[in-house]
N, C-alpha and C positions, 0 to 999 in steps of 0.2 A: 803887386796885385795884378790877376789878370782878368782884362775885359770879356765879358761874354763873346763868342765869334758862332755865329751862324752858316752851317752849309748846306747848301742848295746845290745838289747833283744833278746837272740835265743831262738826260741821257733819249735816244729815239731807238726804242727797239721796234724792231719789226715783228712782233709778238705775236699776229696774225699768220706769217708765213711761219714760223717755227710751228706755232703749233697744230699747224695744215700739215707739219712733216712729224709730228710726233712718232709718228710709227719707223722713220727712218733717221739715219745718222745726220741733225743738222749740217748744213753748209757752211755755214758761219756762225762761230764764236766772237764776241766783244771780250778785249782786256780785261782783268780782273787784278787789282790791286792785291798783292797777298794778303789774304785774309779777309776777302769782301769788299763790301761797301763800308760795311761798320765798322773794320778797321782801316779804311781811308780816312773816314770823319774822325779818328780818333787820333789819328796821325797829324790831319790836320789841324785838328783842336789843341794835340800837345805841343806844335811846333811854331803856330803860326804865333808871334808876339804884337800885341795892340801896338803900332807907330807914337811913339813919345808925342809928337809934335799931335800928331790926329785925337790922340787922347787929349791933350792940352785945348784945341779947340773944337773939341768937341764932337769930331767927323764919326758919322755912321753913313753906310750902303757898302752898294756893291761893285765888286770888283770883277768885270769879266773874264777871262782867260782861254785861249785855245793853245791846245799841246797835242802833240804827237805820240803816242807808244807805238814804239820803234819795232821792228821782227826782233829783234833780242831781249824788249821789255824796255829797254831804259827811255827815259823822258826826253824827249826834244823840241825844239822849236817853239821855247814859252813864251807866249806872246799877252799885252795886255789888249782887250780888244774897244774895252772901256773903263776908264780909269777912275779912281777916285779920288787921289791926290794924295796929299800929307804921309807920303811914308806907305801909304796902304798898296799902291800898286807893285812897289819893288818888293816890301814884306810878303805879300802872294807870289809874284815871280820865283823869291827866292827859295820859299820851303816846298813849293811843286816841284821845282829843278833839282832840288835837294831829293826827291822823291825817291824810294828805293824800288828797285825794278819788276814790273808787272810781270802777269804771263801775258803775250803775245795776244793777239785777237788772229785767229783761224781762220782761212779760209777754202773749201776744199783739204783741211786737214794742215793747212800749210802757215803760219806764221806770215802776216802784212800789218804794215803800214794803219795806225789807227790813227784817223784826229779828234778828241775833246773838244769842246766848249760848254762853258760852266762856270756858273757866277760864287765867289766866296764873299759872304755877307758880313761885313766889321760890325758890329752894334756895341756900344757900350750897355752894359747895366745899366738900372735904374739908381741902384746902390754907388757905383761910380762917380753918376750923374750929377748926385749929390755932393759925394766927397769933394769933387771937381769944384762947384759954384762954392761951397765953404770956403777949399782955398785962397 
């Protein structure tokens, strides 16, 4: 059975200068997971699995992480920046790292160095919640 997981993409766009340059060829690009955003949260919903142990006592929040997309798109340097224990920090480490590769973030047209930071939110169900204190 799998626990609900909630995600929370932070991202800071500079959405005021892009669209002061509407009329000319942005400067900078951000990363894009293929297939969007809504296919990152899907990625991550299918891959990410509730911590046995975190489930068992019952842990919910969040889990910070900062990474890299690299000039050739792949994921580097997954860090946890705040943890939440029981299984849940290495669980998110591990299916970002697993992560298949972005397009690049641009700039002057050129492929750089991005860094993320972004929290993945563990929650159990309500319906779990239950099943749990029966056992």
């Amino acid at each position: 059975m799998r626990a609900s997981i909630g995600f929370l993409l932070v991202l800071m766009l500079g959405t005021s200068t892009l669209q002061a340059q509407s009329n000319r060829k942005p400067n900078f690009t951000e990363p894009i997971f293929p297939g969007g955003t809504a296919a990152w949260v899907r990625y991550l919903n299918k891959n990410i699995n509730y911590p046995t142990l975190a489930r068992q006592i019952n842990i919910n929040g969040r889990v910070i992480l900062e990474f890299v997309v690299e000039k050739d798109g792949s994921v580097s340097n997954v860090k946890v920046t705040k943890g939440l224990g029981a299984g849940c920090d290495e669980e998110a480490v591990r299916v970002v790292s697993a992560s298949p590769k972005w397009t690049p973030a641009l700039k002057k047209g050129k492929p750089i160095r991005y860094a993320f930071t972004f929290p993945i939110r563990f929650q159990l169900s309500d319906k779990e919640d239950e099943e749990q204190t029966n056992q």
